[in-house]
ZANUKE-168192 format. One record per atom (N, C-alpha, C): residue number from 1; atom name; x, y, z. Coordinates in nm, 2 decimals, decimal comma, padded with zeros to 4 digits. Layout:
% ZANUKE-168192
 num atome     px     py     pz
 NUM    CA      X      Y      Z
...
This chain:
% ZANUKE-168192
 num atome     px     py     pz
   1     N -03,01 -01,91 -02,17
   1    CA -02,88 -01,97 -02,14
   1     C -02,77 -01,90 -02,20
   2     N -02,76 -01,86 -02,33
   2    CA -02,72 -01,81 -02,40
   2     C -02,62 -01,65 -02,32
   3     N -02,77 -01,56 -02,29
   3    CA -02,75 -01,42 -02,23
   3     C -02,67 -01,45 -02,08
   4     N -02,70 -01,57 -02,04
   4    CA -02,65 -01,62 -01,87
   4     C -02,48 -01,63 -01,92
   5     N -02,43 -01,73 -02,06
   5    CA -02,30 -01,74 -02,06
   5     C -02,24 -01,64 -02,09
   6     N -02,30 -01,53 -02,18
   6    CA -02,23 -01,41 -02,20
   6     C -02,21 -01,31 -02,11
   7     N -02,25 -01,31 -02,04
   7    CA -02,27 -01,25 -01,90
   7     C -02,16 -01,28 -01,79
   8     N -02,18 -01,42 -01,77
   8    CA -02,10 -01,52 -01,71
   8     C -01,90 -01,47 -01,77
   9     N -01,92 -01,50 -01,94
   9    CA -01,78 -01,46 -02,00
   9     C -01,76 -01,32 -01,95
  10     N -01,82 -01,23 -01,93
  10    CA -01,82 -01,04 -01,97
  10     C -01,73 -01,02 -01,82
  11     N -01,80 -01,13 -01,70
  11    CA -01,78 -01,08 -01,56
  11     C -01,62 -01,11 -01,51
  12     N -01,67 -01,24 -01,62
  12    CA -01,51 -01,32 -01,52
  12     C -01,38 -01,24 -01,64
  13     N -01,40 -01,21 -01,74
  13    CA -01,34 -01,12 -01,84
  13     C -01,27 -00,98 -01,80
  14     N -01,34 -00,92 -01,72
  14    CA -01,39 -00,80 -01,63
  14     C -01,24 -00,84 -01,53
  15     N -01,28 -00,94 -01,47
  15    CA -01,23 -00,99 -01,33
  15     C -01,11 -01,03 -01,34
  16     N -01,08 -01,08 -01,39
  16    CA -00,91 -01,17 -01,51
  16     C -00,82 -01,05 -01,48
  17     N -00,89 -00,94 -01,67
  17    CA -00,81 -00,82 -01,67
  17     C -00,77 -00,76 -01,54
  18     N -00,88 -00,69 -01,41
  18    CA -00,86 -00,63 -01,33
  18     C -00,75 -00,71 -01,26
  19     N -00,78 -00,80 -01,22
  19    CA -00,64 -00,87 -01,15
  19     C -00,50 -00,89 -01,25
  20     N -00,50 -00,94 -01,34
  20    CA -00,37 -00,87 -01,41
  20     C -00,35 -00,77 -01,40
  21     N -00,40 -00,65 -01,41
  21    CA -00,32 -00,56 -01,40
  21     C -00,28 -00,51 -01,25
  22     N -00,36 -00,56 -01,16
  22    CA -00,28 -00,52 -01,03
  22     C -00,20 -00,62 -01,00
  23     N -00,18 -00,73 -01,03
  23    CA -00,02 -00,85 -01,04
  23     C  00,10 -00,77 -01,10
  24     N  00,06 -00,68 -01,21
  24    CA  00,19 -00,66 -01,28
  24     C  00,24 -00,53 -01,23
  25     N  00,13 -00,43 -01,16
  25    CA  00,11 -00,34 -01,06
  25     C  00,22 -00,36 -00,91
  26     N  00,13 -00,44 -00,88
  26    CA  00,20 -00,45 -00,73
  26     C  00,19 -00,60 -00,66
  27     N  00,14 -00,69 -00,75
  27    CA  00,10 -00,82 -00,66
  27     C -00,01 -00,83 -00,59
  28     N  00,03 -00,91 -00,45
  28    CA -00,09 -00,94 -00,37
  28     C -00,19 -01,05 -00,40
  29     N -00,21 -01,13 -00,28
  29    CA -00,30 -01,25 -00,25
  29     C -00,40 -01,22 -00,33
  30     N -00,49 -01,14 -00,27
  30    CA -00,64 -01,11 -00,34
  30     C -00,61 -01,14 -00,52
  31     N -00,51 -01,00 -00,55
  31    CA -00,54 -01,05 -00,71
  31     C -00,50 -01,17 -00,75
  32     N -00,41 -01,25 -00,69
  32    CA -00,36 -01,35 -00,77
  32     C -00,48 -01,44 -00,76
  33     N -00,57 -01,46 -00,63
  33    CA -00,63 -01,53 -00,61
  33     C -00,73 -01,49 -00,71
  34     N -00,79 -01,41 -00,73
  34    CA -00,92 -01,34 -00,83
  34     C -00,85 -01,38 -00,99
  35     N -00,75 -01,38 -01,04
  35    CA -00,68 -01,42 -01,16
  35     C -00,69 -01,58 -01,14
  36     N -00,61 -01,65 -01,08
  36    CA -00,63 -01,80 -01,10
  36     C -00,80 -01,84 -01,09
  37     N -00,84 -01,80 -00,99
  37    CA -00,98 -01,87 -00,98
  37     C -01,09 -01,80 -01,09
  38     N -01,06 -01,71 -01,16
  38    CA -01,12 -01,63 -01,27
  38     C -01,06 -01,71 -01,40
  39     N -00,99 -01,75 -01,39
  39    CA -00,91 -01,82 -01,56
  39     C -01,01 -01,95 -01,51
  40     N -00,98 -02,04 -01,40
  40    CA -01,07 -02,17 -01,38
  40     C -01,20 -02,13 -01,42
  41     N -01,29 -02,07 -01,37
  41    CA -01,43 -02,05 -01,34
  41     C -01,49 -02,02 -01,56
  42     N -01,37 -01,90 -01,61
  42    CA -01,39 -01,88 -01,72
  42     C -01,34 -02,04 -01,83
  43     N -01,21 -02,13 -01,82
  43    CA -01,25 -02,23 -01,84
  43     C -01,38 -02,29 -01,85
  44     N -01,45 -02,32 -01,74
  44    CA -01,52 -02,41 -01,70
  44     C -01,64 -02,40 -01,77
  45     N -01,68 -02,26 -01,74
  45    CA -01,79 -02,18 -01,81
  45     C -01,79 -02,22 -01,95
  46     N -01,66 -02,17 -01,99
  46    CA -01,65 -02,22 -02,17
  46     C -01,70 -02,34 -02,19
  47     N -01,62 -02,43 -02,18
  47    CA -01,64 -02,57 -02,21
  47     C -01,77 -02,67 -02,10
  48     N -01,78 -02,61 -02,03
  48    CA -01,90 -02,63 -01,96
  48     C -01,98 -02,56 -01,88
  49     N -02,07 -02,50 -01,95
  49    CA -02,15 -02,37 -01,90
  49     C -02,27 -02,42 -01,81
  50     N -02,28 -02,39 -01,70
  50    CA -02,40 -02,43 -01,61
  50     C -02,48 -02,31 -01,58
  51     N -02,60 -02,29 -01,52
  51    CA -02,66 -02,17 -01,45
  51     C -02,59 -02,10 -01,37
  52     N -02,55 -02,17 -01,32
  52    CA -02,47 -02,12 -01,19
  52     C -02,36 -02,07 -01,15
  53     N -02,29 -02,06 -01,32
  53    CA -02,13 -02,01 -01,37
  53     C -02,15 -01,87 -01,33
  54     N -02,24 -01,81 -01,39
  54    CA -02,28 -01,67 -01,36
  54     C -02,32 -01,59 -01,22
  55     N -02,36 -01,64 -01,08
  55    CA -02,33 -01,68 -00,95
  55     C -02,20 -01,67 -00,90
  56     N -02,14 -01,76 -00,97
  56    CA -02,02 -01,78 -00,94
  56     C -01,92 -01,70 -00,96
  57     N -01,94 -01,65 -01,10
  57    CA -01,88 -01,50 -01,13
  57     C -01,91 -01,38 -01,05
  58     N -02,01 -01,39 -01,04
  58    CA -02,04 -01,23 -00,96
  58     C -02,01 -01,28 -00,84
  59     N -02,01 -01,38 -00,78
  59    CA -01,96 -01,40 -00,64
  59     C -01,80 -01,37 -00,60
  60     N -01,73 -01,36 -00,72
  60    CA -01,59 -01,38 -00,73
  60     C -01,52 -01,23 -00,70
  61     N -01,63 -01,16 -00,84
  61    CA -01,61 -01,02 -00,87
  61     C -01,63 -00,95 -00,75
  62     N -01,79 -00,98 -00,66
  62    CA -01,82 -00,93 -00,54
  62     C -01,71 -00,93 -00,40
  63     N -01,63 -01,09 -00,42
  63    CA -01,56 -01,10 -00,33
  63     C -01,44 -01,02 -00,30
  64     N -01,37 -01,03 -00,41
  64    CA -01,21 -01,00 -00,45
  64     C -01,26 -00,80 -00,43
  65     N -01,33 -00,79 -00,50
  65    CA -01,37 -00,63 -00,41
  65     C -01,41 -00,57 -00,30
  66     N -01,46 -00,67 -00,21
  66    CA -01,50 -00,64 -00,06
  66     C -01,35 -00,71  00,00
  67     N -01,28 -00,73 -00,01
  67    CA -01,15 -00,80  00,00
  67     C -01,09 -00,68  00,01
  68     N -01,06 -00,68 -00,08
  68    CA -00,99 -00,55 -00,11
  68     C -01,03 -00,40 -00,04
  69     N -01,12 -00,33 -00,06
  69    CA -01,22 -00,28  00,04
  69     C -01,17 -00,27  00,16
  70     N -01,17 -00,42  00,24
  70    CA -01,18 -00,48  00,41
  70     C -01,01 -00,45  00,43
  71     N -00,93 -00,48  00,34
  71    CA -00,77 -00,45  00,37
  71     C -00,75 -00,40  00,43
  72     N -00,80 -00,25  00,31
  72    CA -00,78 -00,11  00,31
  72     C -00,83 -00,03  00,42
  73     N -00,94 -00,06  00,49
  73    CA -00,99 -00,05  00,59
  73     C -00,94 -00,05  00,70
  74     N -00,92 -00,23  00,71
  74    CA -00,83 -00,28  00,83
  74     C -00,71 -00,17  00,84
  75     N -00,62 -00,16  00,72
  75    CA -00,53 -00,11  00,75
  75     C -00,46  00,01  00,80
  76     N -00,59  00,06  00,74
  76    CA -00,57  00,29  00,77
  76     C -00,69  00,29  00,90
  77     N -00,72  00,15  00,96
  77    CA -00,78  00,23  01,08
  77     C -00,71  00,16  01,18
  78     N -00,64  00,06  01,13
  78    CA -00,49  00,07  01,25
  78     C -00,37  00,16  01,25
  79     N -00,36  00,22  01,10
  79    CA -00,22  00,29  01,11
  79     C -00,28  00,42  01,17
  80     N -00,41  00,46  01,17
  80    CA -00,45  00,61  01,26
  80     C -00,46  00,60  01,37
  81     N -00,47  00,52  01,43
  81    CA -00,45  00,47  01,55
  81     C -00,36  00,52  01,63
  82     N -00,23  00,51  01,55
  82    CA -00,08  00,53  01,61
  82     C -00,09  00,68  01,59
  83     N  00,03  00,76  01,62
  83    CA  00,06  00,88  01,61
  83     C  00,11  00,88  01,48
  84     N  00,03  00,96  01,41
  84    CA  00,05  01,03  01,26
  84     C  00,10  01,16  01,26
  85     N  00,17  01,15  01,16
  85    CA  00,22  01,29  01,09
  85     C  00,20  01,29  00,97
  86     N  00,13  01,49  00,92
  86    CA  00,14  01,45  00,79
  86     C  00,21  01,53  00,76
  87     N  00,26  01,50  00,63
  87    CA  00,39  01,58  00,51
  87     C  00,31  01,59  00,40
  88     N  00,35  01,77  00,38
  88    CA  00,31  01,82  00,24
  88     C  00,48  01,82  00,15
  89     N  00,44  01,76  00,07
  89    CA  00,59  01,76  00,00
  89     C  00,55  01,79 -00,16
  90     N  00,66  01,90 -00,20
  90    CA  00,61  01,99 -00,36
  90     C  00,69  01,93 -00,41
  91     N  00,64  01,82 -00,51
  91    CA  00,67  01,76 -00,63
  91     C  00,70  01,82 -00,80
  92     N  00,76  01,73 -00,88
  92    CA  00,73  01,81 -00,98
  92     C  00,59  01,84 -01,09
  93     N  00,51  01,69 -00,99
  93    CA  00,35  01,72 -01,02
  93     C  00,27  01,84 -00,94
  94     N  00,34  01,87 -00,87
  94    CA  00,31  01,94 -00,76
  94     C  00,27  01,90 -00,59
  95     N  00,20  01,94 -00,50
  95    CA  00,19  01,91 -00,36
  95     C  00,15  01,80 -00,33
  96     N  00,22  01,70 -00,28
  96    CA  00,19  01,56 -00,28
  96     C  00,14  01,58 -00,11
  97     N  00,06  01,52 -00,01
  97    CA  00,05  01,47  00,12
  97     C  00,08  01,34  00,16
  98     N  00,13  01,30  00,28
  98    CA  00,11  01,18  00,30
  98     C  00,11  01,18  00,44
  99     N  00,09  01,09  00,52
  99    CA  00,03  01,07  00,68
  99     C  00,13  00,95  00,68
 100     N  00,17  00,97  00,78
 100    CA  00,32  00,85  00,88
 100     C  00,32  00,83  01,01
 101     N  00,39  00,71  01,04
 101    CA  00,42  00,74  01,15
 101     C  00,52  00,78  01,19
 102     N  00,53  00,83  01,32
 102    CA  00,65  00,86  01,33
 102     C  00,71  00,83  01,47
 103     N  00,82  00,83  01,52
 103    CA  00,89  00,76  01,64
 103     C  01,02  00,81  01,65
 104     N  01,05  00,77  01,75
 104    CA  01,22  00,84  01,79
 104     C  01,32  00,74  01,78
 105     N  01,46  00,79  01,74
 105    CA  01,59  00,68  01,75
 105     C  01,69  00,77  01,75
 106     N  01,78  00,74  01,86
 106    CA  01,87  00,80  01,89
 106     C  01,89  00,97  01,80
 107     N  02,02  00,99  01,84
 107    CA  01,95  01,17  01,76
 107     C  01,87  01,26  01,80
 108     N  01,87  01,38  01,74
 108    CA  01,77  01,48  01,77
 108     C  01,67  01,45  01,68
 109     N  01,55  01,47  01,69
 109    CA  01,42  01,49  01,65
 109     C  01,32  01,36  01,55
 110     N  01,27  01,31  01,57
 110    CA  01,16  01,22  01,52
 110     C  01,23  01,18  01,37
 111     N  01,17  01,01  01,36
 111    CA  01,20  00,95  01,24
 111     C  01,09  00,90  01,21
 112     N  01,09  00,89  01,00
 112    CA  00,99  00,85  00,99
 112     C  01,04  00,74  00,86
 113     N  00,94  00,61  00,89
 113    CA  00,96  00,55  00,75
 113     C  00,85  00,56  00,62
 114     N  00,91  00,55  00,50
 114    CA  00,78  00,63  00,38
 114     C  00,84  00,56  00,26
 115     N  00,76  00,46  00,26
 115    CA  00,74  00,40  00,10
 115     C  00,68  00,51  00,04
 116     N  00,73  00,56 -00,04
 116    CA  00,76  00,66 -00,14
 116     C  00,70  00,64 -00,26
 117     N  00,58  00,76 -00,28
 117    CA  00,62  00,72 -00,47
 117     C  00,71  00,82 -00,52
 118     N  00,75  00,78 -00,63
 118    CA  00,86  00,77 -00,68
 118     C  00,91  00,95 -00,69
 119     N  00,83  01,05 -00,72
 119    CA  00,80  01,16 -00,72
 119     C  00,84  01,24 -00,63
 120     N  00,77  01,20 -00,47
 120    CA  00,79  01,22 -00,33
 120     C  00,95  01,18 -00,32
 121     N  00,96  01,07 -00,33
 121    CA  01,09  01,03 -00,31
 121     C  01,23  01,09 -00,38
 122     N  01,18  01,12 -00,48
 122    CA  01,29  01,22 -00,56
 122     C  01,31  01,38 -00,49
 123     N  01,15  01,41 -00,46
 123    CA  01,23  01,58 -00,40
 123     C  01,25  01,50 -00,23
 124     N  01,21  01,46 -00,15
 124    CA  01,31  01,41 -00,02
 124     C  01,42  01,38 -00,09
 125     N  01,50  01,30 -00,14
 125    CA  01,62  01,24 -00,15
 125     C  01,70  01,37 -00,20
 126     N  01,62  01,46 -00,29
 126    CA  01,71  01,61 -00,33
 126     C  01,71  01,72 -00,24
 127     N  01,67  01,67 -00,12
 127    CA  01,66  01,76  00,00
 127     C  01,60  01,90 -00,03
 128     N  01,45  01,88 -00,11
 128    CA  01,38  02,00 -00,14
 128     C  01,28  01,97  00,00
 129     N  01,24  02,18  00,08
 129    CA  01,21  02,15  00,19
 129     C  01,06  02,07  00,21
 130     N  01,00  02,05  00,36
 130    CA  00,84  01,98  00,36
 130     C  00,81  02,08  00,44
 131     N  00,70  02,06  00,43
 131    CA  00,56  02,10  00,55
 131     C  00,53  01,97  00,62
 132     N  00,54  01,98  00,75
 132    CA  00,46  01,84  00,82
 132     C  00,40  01,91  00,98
 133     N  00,32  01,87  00,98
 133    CA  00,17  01,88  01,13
 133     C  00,24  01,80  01,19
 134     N  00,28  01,79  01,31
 134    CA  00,27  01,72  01,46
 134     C  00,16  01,79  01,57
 135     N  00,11  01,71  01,63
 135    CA  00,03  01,76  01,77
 135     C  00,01  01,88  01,74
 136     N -00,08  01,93  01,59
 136    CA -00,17  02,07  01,53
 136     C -00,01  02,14  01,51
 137     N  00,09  02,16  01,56
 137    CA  00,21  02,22  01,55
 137     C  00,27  02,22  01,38
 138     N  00,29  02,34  01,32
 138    CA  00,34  02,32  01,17
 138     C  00,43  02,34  01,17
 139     N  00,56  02,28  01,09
 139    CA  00,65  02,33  01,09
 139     C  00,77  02,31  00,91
 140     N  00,84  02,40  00,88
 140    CA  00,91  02,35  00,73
 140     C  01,04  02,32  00,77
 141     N  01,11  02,26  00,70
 141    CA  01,23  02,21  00,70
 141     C  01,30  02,10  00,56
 142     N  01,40  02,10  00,56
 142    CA  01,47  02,05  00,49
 142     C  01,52  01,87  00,54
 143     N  01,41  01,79  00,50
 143    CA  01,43  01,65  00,57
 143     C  01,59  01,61  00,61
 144     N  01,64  01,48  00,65
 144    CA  01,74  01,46  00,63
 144     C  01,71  01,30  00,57
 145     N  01,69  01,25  00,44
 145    CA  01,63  01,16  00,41
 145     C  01,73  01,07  00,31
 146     N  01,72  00,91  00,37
 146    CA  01,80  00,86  00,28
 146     C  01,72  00,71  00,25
 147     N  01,76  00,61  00,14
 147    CA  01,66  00,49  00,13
 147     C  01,73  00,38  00,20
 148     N  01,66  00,31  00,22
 148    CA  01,68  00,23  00,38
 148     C  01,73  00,12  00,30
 149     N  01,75  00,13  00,15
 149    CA  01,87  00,02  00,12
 149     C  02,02  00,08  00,14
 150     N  02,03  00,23  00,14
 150    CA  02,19  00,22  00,17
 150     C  02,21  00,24  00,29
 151     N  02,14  00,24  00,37
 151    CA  02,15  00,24  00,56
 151     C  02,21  00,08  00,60
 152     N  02,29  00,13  00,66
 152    CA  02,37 -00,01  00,73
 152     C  02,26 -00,12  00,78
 153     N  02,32 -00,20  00,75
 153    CA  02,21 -00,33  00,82
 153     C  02,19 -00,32  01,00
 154     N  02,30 -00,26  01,05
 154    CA  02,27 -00,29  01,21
 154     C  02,17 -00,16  01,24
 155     N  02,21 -00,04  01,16
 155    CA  02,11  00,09  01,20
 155     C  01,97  00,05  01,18
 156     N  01,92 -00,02  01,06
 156    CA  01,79 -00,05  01,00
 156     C  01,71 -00,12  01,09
 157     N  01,80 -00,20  01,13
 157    CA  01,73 -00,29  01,23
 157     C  01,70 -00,25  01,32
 158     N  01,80 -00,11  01,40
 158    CA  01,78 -00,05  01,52
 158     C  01,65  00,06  01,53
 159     N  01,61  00,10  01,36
 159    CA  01,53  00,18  01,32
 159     C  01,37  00,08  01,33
 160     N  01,39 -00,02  01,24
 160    CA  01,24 -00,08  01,27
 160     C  01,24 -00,12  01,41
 161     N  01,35 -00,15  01,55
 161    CA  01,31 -00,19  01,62
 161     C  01,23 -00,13  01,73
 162     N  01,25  00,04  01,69
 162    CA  01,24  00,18  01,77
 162     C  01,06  00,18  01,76
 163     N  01,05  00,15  01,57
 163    CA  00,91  00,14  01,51
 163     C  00,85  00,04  01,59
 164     N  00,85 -00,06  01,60
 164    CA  00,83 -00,17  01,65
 164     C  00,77 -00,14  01,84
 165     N  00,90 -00,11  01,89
 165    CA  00,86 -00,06  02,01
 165     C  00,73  00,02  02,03
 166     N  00,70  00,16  01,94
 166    CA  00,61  00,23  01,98
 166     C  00,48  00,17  01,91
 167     N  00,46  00,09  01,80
 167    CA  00,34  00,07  01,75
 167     C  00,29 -00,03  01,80
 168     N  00,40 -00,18  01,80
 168    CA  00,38 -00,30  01,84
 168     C  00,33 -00,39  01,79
 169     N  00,17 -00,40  01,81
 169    CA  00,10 -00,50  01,73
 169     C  00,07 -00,44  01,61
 170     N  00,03 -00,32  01,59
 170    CA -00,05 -00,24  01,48
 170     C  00,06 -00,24  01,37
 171     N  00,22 -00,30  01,36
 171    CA  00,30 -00,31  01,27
 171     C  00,23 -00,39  01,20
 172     N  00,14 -00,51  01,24
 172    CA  00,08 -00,64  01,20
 172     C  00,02 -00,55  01,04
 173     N -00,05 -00,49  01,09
 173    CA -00,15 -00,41  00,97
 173     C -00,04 -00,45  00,81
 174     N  00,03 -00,36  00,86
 174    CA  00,18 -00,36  00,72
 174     C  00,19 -00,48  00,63
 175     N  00,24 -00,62  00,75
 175    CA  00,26 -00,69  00,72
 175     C  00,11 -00,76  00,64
 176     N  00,02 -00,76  00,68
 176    CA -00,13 -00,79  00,63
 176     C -00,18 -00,73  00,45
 177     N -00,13 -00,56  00,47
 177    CA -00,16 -00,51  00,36
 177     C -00,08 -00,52  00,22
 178     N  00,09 -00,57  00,27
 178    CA  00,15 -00,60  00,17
 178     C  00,10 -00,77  00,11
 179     N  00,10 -00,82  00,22
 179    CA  00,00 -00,99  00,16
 179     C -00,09 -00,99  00,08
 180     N -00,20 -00,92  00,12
 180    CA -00,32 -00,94  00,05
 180     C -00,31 -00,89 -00,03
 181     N -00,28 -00,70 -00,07
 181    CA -00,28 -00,61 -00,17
 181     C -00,23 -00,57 -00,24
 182     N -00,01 -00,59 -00,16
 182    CA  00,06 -00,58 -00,28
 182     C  00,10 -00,46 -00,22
 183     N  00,24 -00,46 -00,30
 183    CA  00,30 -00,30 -00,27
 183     C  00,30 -00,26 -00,42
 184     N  00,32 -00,15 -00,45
 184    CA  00,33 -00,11 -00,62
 184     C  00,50 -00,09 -00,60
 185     N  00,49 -00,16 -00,69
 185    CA  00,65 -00,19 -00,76
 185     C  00,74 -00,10 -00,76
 186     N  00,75  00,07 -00,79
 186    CA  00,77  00,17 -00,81
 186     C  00,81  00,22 -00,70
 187     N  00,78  00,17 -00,57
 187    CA  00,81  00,25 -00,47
 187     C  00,96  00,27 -00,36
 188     N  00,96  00,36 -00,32
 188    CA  01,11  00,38 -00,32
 188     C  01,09  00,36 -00,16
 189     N  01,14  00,31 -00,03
 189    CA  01,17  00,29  00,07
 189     C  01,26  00,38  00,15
 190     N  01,25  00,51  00,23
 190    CA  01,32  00,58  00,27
 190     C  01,30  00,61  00,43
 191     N  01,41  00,65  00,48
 191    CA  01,41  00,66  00,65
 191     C  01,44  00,84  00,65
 192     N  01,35  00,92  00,70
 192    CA  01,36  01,05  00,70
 192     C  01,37  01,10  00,85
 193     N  01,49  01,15  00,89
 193    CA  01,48  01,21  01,01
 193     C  01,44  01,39  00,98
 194     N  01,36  01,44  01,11
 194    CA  01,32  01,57  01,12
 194     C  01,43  01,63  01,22
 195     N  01,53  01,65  01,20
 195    CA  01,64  01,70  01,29
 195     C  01,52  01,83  01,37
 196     N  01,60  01,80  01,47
 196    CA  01,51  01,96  01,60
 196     C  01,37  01,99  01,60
 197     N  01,33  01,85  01,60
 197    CA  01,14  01,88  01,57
 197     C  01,16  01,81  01,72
């Protein structure tokens, strides 16, 4: 009984920490849910330890990671789905990649929207050039990239509605991945048009 409670404390101890730190990270359902019901279950255990606390723990641990897992999944096999582009962009860690979508709105040549880490976001916003693949096509250029909080409210709107148009339901994904998983805090929100692509 003894080795069952220590075990039982080690898992849900395990489970607690990992979800704090992706709360203070980025949020999301999953952890919060794995944090509350991990402080209950470790409660419970304390002050009333059963066989089956230990079950319960690894059922929690098991869960909240095949959760997480299924998101992730769900989410990057609807966003491939759509028409992807990717961008090589040289950081000051060096060659960051990332895969987008991308769509048209008024203007010359394709827009893309890119929660940013902070890094990427800094050489786009300083207009250092990219590399980005369309339809095997490569091409470099100097973005035209700004963050979609100083974009006018009626543009922004006309921008996700362009998004909206071409992806449709598969926007759903987005809205799913920030629920359950969280966005990390850090990230910068930017609208990048490819002028003459």
């Amino acid at each position: 009984m003894l080795k069952s409670r220590i075990s039982t404390i080690a898992i849900l101890g395990l489970t607690i920490a990992v979800a704090l730190v992706l709360i203070i990270d980025r949020g999301g359902l999953i952890a919060w849910s794995a944090f509350v019901i991990g402080v209950v279950l470790l409660a419970k255990s304390w002050f009333k330890p059963r066989k089956l606390d230990l079950v319960l723990a690894g059922g929690l641990a098991i869960f909240s990671l095949l959760a997480w897992l299924g998101s992730f999944y769900y989410v990057i096999s609807t966003y491939e789905s759509g028409e992807v582009i990717e961008l090589t962009i040289d950081t000051k860690s060096g060659l960051h990649t990332a895969r987008l979508w991308v769509f048209e709105h008024g203007g010359p040549g394709p827009v893309i929207y890119y929660d940013a880490e902070p890094e990427a976001a800094e050489s786009l916003l300083a207009g250092r050039s990219l590399q980005f693949t369309r339809d095997g096509a490569v091409n470099t250029q100097i973005p035209n990239a700004r963050r979609v909080e100083a974009i006018p409210e009626e543009e922004a709107s006309g921008i996700l509605e362009a998004m909206a148009t071409k992806y449709g339901d598969r926007m759903i994904a987005a809205d799913v991945y920030y629920l359950l998983v969280g966005r990390p805090r850090d990230r910068v929100a930017l609208v990048i048009r490819l002028d003459g692509v």
